[in-house]
C-alpha positions, -999 to +999 in steps of 0.1 A: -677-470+057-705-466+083-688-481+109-659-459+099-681-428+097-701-434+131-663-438+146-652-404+135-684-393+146-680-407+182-641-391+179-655-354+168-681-354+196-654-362+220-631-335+208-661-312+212-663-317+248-629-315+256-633-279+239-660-268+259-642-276+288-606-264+283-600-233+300-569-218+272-580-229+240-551-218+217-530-251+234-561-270+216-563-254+182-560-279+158-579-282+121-606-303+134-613-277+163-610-250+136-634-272+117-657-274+152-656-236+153-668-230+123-698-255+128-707-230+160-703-204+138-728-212+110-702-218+084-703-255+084-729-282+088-722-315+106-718-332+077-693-312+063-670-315+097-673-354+099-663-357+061-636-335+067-621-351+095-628-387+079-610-375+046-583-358+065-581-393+082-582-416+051-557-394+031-530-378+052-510-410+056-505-414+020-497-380+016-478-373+044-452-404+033-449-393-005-442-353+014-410-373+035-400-388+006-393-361-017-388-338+010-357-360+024-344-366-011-339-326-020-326-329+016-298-353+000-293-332-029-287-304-010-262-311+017-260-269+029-293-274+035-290-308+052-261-291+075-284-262+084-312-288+096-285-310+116-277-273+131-311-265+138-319-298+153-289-297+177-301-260+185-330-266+195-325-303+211-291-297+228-279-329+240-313-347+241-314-382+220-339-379+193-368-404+194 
């Protein structure tokens, strides 16, 4: 867990610098520059942006795969839907292979 934490540490510091140094920042806007922010700000200590990153880090991937799941069975159930997503995709893609 230290190592872990002195990683994310290392990982938040680096995403600092690249802030300071961007020169449009909306292309770099992400929670944990949000998260940065509202360290400058006042709003959040250290501490609080580390553990949310490191939670962020720890829990999306389990969430994120039970999300899919359920997200592409009501897909399945629904097969309008699933044809207006298929349209969508081919919109948007055109003739490019999906990867």
């Amino acid at each position: 867990s230290k190592d872990l934490k002195g990683a994310m540490e290392i990982l938040i510091e680096q995403k600092r610098q690249k802030l300071s140094t961007v020169e449009k920042l909306d292309e770099h806007m992400d929670f944990a520059s949000q998260l940065i922010f509202a360290q400058n700000r006042g709003d959040l200590t250290a501490e609080n942006v580390n553990q949310c990153v490191l939670e962020m880090m720890i829990a999306a991937p389990d969430t994120l795969s039970v999300t899919l799941f359920f997200m592409l069975i009501l897909i399945a159930e629904h097969p309008t839907v699933e044809e207006e997503v298929m349209r969508e995709i081919e919109t948007v893609m055109g003739k490019q292979e999906l990867q």
